[in-house]
Backbone as ProteinMPNN parsed JSONL, in Angstrom:
{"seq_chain_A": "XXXXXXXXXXXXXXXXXXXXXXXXXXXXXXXXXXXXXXXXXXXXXXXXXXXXXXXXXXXXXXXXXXXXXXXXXXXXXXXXXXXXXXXXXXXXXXXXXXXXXXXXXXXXXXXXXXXXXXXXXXXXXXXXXXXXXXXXXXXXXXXXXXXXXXXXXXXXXXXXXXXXXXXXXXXXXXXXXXXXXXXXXXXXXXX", "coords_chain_A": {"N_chain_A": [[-1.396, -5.787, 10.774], [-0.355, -7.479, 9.652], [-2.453, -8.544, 7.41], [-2.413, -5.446, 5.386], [0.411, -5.9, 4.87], [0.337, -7.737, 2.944], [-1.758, -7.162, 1.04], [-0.458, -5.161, -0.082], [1.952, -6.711, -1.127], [-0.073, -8.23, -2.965], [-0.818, -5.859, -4.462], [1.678, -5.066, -5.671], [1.984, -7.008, -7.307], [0.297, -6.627, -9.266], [1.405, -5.24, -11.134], [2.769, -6.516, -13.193], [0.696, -7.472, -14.707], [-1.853, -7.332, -17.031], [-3.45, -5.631, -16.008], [-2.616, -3.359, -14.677], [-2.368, -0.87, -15.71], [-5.109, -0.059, -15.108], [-5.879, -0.518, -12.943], [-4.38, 1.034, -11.519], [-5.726, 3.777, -12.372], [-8.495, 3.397, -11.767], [-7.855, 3.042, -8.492], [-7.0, 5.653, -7.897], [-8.1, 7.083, -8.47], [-10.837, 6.842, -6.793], [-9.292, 7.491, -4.946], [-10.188, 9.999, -4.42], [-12.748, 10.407, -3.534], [-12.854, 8.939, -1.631], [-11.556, 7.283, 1.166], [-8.413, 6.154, 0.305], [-5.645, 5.265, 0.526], [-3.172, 6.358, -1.358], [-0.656, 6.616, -1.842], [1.542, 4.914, -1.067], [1.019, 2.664, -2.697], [1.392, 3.941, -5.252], [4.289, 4.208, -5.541], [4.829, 1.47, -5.17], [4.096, 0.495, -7.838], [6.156, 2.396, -9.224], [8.665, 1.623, -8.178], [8.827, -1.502, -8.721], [8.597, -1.566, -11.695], [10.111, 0.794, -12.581], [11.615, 2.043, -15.049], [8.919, 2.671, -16.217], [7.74, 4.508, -14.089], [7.209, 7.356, -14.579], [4.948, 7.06, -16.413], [3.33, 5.825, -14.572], [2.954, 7.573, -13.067], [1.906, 10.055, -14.732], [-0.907, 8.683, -14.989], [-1.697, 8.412, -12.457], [-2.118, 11.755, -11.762], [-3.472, 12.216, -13.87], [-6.275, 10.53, -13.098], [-6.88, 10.678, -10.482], [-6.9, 13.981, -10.958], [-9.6, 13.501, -12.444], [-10.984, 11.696, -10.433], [-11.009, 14.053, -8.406], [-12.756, 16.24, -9.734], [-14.949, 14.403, -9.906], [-15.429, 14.301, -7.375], [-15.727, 17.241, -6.246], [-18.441, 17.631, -7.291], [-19.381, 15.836, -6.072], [-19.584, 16.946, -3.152], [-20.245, 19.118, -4.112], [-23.561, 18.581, -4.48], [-24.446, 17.369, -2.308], [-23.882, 19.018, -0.277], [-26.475, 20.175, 1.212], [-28.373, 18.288, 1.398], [-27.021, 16.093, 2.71], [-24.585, 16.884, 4.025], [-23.746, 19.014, 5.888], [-24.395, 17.312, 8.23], [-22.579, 15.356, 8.247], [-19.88, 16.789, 7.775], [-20.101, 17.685, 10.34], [-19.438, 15.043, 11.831], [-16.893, 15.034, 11.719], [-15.534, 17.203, 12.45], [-16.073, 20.727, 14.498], [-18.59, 23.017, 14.531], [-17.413, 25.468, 14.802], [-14.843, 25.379, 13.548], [-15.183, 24.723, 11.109], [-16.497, 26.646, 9.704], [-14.68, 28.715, 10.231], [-12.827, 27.72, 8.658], [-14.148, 27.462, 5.739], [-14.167, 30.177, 5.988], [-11.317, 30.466, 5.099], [-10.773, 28.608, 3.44], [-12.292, 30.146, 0.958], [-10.637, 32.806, 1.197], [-8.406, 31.862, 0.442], [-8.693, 30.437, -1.951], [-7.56, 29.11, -4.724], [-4.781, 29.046, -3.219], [-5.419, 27.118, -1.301], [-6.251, 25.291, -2.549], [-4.254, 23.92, -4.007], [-1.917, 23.653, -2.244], [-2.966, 22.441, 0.046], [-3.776, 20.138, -2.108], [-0.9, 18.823, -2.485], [0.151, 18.094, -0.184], [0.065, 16.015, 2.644], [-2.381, 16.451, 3.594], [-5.433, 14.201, 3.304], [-6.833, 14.028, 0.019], [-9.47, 13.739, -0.846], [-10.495, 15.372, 1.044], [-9.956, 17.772, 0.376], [-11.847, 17.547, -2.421], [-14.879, 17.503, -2.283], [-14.792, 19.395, 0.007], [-14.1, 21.722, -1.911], [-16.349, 21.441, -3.127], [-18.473, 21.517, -1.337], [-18.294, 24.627, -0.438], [-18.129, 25.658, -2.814], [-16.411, 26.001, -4.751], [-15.118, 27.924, -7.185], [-14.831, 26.282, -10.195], [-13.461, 25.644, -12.642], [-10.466, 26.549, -11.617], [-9.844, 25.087, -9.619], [-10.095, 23.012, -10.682], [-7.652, 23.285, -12.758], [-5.387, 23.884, -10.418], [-5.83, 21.67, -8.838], [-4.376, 19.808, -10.686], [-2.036, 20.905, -10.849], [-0.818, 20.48, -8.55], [-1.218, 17.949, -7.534], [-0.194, 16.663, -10.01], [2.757, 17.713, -9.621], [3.516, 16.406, -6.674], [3.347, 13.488, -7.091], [4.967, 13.405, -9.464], [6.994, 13.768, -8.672], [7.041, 11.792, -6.384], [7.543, 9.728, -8.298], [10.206, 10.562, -9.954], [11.918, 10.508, -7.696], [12.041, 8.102, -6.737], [12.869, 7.019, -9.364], [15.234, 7.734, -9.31], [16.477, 6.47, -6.646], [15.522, 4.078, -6.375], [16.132, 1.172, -5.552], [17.225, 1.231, -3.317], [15.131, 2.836, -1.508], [12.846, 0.865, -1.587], [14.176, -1.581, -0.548], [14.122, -0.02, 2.019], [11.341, 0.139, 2.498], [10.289, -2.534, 2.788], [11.549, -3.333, 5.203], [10.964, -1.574, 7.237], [8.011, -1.933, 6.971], [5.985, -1.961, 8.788], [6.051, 0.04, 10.887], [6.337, 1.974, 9.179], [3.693, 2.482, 8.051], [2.093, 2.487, 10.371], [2.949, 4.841, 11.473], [1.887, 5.914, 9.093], [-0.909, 6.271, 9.689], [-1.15, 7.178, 12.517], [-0.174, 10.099, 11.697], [-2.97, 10.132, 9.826], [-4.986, 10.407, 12.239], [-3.546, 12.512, 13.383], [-4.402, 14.79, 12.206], [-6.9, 14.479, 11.886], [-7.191, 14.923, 14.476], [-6.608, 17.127, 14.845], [-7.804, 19.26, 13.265], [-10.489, 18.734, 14.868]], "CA_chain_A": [[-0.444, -5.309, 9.784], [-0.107, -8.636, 8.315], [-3.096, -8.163, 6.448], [-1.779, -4.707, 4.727], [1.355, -6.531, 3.751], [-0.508, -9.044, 2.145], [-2.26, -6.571, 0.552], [0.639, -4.49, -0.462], [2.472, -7.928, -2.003], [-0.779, -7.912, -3.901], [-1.183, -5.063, -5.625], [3.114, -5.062, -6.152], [2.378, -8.601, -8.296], [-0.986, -6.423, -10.454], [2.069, -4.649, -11.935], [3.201, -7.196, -14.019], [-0.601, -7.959, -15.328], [-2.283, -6.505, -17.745], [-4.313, -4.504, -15.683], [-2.14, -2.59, -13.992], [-3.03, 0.79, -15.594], [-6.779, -0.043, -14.942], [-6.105, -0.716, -11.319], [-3.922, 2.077, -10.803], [-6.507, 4.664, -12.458], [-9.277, 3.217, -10.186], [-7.143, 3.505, -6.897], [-6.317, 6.971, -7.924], [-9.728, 7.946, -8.803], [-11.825, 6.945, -5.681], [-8.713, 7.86, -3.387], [-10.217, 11.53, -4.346], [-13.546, 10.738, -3.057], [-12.836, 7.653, -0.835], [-10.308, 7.375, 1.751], [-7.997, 5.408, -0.006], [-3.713, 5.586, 0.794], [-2.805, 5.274, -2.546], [1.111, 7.189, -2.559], [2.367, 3.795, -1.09], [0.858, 2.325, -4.635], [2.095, 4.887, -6.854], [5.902, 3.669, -4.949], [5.464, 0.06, -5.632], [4.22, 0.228, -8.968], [7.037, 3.202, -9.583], [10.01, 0.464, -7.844], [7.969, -2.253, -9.8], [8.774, -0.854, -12.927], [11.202, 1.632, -12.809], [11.073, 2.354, -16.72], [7.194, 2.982, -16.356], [7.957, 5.759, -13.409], [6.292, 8.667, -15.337], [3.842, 6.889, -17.398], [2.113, 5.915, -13.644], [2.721, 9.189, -12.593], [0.81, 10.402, -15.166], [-1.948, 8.316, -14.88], [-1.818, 9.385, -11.195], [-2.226, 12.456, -11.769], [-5.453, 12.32, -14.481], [-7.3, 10.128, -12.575], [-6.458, 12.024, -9.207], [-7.758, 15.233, -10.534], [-10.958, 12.995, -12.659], [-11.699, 11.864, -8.964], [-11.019, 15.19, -7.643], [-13.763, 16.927, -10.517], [-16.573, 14.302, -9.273], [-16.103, 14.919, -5.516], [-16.058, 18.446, -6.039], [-20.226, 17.626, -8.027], [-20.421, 15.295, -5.079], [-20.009, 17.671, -2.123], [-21.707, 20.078, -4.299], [-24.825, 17.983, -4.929], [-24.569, 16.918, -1.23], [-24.169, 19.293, 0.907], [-27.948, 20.902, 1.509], [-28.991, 17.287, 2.27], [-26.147, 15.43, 4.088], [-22.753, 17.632, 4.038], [-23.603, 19.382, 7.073], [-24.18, 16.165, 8.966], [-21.267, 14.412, 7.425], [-18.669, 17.466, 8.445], [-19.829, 17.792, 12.171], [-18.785, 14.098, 12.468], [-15.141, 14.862, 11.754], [-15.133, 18.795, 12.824], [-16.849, 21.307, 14.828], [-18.772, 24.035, 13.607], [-16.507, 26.811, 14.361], [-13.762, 24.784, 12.841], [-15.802, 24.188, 9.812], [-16.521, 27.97, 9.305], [-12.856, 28.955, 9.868], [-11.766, 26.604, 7.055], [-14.441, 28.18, 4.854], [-13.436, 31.55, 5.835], [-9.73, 30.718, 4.681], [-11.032, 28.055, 1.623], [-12.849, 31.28, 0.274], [-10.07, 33.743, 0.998], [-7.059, 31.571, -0.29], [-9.225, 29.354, -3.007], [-6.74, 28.733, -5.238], [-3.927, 28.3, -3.175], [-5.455, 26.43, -0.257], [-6.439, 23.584, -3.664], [-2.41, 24.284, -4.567], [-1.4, 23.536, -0.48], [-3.946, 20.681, 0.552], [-3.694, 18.492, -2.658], [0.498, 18.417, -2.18], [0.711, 17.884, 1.256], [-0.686, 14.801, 2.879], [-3.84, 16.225, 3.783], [-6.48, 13.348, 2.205], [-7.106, 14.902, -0.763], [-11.112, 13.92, -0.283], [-11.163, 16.606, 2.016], [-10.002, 18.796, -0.775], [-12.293, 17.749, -3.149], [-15.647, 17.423, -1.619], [-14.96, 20.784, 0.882], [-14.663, 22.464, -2.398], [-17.32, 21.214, -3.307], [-19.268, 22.255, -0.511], [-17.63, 25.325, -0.572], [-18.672, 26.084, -4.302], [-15.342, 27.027, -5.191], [-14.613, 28.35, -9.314], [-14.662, 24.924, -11.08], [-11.663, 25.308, -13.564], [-9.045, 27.215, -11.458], [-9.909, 24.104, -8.824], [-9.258, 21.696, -11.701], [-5.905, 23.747, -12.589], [-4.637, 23.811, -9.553], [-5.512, 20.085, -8.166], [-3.794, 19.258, -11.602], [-0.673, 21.307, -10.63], [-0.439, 20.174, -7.186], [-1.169, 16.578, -7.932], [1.058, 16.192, -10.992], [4.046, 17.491, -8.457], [3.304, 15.29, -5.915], [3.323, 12.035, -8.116], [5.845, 13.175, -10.169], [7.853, 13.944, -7.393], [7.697, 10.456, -6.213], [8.145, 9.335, -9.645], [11.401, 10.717, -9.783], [12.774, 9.941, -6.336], [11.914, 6.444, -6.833], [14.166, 6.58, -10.565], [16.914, 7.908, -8.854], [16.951, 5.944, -5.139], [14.396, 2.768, -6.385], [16.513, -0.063, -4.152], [17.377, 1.644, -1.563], [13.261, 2.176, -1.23], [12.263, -0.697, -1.72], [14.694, -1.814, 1.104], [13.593, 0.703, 3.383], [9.672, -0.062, 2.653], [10.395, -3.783, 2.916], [12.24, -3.52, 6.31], [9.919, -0.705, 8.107], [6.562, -2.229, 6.576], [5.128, -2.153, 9.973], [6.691, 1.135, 11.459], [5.679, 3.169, 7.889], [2.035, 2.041, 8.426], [1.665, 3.36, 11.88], [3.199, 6.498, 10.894], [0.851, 7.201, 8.614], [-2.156, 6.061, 10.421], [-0.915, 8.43, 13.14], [-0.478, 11.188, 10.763], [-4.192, 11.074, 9.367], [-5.583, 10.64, 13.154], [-3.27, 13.425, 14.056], [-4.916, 15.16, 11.688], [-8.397, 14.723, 12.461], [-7.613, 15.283, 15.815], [-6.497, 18.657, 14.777], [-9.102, 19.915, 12.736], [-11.662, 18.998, 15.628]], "C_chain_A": [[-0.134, -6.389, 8.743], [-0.968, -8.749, 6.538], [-2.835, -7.038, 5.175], [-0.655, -4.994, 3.982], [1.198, -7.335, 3.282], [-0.846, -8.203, 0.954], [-1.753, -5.763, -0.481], [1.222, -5.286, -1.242], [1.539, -7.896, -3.613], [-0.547, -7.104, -5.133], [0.16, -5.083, -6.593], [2.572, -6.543, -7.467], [1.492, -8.066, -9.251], [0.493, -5.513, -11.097], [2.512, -5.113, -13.141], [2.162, -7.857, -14.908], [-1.0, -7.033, -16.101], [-3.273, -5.344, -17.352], [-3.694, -3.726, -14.801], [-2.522, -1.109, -14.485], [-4.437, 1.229, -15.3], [-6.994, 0.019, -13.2], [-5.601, 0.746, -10.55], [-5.338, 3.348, -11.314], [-7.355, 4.23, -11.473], [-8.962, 3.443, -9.238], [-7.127, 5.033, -6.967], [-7.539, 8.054, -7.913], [-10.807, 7.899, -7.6], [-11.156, 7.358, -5.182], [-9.374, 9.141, -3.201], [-11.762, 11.521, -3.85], [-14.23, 9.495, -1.959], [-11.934, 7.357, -0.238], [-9.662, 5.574, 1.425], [-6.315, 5.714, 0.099], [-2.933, 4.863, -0.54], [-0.961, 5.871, -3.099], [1.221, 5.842, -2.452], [2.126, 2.858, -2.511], [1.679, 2.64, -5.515], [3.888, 4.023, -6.08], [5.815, 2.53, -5.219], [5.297, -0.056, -6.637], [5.755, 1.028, -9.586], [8.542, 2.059, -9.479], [9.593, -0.866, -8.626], [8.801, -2.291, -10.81], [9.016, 0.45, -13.139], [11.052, 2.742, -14.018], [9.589, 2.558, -16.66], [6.945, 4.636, -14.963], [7.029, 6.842, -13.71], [5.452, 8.309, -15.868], [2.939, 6.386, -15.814], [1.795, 7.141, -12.509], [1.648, 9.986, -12.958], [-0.714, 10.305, -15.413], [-2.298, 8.805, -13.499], [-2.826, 9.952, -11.234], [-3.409, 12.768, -12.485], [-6.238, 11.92, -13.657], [-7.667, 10.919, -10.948], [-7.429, 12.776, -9.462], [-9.261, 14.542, -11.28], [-11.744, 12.99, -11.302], [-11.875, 12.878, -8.168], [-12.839, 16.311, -8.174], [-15.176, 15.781, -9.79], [-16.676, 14.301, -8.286], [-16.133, 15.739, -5.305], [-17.856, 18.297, -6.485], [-20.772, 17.21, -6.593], [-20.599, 15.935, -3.935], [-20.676, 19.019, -2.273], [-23.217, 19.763, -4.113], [-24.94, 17.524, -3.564], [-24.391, 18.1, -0.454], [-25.7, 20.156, 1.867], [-28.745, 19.433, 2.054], [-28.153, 16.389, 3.379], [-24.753, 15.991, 4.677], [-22.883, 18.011, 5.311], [-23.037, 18.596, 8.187], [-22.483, 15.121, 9.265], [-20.059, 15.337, 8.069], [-18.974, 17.557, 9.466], [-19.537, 16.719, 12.197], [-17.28, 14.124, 12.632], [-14.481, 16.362, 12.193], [-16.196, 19.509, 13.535], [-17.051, 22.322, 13.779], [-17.876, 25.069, 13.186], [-15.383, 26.584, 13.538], [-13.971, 24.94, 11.455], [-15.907, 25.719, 9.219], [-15.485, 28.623, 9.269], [-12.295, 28.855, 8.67], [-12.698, 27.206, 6.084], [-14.043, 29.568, 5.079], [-11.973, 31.297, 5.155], [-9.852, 29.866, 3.194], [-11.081, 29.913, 0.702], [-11.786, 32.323, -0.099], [-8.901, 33.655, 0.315], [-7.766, 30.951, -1.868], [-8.12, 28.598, -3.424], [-5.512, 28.17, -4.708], [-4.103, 27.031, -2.437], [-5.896, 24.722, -1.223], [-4.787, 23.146, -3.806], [-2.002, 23.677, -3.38], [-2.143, 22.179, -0.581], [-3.852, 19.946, -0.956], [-1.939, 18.277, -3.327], [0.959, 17.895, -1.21], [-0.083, 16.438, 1.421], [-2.113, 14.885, 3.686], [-4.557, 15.309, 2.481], [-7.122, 14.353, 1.547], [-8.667, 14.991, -1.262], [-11.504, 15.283, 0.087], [-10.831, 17.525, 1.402], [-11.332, 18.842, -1.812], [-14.052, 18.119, -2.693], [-15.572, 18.638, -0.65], [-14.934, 21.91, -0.104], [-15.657, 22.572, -3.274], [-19.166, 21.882, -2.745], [-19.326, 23.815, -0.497], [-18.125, 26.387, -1.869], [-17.644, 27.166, -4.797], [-15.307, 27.424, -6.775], [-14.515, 26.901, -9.309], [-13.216, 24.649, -11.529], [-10.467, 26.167, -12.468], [-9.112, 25.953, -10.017], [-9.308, 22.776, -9.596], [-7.538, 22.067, -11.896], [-5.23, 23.288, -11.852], [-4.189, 22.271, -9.001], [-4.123, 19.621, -9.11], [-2.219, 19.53, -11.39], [-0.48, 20.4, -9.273], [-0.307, 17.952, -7.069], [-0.433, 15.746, -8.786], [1.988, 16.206, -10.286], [4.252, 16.651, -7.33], [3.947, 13.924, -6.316], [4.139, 12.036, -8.936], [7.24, 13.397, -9.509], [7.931, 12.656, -6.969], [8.201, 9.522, -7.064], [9.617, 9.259, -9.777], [12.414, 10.339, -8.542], [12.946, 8.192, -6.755], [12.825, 5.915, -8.41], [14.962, 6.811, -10.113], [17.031, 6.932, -7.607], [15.597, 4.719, -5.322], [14.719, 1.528, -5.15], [16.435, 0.154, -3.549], [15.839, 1.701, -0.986], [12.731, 1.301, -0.962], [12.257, -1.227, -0.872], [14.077, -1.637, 1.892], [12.05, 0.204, 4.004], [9.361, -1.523, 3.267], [10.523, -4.4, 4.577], [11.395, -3.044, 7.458], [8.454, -0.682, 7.734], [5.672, -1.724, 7.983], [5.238, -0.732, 10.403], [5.889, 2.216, 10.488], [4.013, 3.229, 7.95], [1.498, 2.757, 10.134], [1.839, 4.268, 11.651], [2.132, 7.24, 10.162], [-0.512, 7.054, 8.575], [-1.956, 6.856, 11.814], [-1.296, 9.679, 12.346], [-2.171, 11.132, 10.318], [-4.826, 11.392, 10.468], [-4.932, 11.837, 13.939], [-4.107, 14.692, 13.585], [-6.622, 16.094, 11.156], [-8.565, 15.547, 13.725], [-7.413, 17.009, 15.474], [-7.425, 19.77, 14.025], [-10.719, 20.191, 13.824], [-11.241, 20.016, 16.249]], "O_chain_A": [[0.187, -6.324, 7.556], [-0.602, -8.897, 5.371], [-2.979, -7.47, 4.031], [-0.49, -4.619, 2.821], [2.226, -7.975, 3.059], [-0.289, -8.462, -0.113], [-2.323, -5.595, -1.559], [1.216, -4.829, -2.385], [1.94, -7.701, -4.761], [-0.239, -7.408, -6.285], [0.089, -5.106, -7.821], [3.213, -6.666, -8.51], [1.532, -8.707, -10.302], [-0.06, -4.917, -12.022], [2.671, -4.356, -14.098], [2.516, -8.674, -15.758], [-0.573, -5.889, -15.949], [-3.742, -4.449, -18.055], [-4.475, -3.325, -13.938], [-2.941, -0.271, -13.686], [-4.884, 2.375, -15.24], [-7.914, 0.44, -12.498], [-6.054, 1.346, -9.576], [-5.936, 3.779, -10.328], [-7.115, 4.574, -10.315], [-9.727, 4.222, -8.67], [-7.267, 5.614, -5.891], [-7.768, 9.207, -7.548], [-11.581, 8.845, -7.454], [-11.74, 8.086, -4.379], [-9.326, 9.617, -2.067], [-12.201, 12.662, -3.707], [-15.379, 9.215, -1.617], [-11.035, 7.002, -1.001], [-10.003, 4.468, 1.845], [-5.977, 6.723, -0.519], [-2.433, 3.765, -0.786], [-0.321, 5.674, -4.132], [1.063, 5.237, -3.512], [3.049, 2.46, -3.222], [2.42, 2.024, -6.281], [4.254, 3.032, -6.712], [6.894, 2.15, -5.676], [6.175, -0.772, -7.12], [6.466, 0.364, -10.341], [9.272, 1.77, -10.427], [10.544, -1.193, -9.335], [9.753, -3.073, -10.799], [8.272, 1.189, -13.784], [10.567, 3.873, -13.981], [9.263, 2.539, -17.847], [6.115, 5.537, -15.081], [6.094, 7.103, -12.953], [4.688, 9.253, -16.074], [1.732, 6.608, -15.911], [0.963, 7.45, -11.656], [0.777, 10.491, -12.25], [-1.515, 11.157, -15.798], [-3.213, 9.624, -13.407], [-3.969, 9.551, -11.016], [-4.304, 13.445, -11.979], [-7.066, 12.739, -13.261], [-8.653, 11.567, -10.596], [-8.511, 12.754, -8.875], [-10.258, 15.011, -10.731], [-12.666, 13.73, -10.961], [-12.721, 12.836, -7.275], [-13.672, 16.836, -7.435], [-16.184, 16.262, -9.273], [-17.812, 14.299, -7.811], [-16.525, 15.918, -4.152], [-18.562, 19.039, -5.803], [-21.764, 17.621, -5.99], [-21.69, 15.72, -3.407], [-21.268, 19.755, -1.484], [-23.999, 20.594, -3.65], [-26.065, 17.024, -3.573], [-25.247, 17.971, 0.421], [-25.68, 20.574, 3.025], [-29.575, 19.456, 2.963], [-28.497, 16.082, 4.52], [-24.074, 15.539, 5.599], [-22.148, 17.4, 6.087], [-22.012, 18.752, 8.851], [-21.787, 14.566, 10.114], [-19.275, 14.773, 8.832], [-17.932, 17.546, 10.122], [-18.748, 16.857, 13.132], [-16.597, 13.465, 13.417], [-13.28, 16.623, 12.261], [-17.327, 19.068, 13.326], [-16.407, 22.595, 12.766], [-17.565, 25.499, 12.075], [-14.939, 27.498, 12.842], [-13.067, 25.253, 10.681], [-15.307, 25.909, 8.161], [-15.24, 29.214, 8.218], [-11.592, 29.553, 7.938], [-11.976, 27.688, 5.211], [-13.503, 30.103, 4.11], [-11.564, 32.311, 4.59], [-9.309, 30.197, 2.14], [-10.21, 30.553, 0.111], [-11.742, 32.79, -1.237], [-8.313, 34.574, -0.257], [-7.102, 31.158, -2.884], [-7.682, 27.638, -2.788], [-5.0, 27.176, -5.223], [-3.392, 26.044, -2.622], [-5.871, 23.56, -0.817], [-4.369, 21.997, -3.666], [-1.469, 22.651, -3.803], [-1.858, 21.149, -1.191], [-3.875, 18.736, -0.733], [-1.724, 17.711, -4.399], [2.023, 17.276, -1.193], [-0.704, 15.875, 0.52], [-2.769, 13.983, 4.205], [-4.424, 15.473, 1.268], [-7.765, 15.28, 2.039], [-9.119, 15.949, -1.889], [-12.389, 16.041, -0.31], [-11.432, 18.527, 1.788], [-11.863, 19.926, -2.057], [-14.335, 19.3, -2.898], [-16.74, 18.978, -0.463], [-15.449, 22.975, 0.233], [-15.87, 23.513, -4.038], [-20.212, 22.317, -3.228], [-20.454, 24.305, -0.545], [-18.397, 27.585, -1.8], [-17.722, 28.359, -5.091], [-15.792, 26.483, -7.403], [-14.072, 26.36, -8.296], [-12.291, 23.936, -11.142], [-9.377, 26.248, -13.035], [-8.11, 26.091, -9.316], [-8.476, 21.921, -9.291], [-6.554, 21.481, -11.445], [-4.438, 22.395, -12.152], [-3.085, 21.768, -8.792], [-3.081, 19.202, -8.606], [-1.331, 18.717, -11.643], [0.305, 19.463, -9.415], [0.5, 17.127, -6.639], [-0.078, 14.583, -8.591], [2.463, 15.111, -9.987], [5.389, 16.211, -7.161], [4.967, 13.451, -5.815], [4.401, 10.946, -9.445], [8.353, 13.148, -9.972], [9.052, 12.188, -7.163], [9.055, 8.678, -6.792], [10.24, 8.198, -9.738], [13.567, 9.926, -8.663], [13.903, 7.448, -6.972], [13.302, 4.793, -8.581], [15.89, 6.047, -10.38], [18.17, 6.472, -7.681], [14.795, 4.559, -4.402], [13.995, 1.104, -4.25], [15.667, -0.361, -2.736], [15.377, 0.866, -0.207], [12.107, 1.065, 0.072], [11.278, -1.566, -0.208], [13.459, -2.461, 2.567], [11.647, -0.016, 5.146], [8.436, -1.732, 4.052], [9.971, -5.376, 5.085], [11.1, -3.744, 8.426], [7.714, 0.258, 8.024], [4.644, -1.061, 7.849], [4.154, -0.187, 10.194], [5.069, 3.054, 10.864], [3.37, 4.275, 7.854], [0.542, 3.393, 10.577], [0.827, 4.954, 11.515], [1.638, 8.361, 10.289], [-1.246, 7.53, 7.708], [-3.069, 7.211, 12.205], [-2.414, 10.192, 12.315], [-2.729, 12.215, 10.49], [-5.414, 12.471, 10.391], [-5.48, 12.247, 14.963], [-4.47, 15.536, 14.403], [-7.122, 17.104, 10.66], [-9.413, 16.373, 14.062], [-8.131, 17.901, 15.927], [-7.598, 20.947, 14.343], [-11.583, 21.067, 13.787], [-11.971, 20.593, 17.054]]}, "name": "protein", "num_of_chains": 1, "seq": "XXXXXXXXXXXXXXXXXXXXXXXXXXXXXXXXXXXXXXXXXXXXXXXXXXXXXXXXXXXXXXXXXXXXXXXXXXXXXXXXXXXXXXXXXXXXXXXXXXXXXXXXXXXXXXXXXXXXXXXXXXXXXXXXXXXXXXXXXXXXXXXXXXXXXXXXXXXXXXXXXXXXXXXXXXXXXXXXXXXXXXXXXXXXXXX"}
């Protein structure tokens, strides 16, 4: 854990550099086709810089759904040679056919649902990918669901920034297990 709050210190000090909107688009952009945990980001740059709140929201949120549009190409363009392979490591079949039976039947909302919640939003982009969901009402939606998200922490973090901060500061260790539980609960539940 030491390492992570090292890590975390880090990125908190690229706020004050000039590349902070370059770093945050990058983070934001592979998290969508690279398991990357990038809310706790969006929260330190947001407590960071307070006054900037919405302007890394918004970047968020573009690069988000950018990364979201090329891992939908990439689990298109992948899955006839490795997708198959690639989802039985993290799901069974019947599992896997389920979730396309309900991708297919919800489309739209199940993009709307999975990229708000804390399912890794990878597994949004890339399953509808596979999937070969409509293009633009996939872009829409990520865009809705992803803007609220991010602008949702945006705002929490202008109204209750210290107290955060605090909290994150104090339960560094505790918040990190939590939500390394949460994705392995996750997995486990999909198998």
């Amino acid at each position: 854990m030491l390492f992570l709050k090292k890590l975390y210190k880090w990125v908190g000090s690229q706020v004050h550099t000039k590349f902070a909107n370059p770093i945050l688009a990058f983070l934001f952009f592979i998290e969508a086709i690279f398991f990357v945990p990038v809310d706790p980001i969006l929260v330190l740059f947001c407590i960071e810089k307070r006054n900037k709140a919405f302007h890394y929201a918004a970047i968020a949120t573009l690069f988000s759904v950018l990364g979201g549009i090329c891992g939908y190409f990439i689990g298109f363009a992948v899955w006839e040679t490795i997708g198959q392979k690639l989802i039985n490591l993290f799901v069974s079949e019947s599992t896997f056919l389920n979730i396309q039976d309900k991708y297919h039947q919800y489309e739209s909302w199940a993009v709307l649902i999975a990229g708000f919640t804390p399912i890794p939003y990878k597994a949004v982009t890339l399953t509808a990918g596979f999937f070969k969901l409509p293009l633009l009402p996939f872009i829409w939606f990520s865009a809705i669901a992803r803007g609220a998200r991010f602008f949702l922490i945006a705002s929490v973090i202008k109204i209750w920034g210290g107290q955060i901060q605090h909290f994150i500061d104090r339960y560094f260790n505790l918040l990190v297990a939590l939500f390394l539980l949460m994705i392995i609960a996750f997995t486990l539940v999909l198998k």
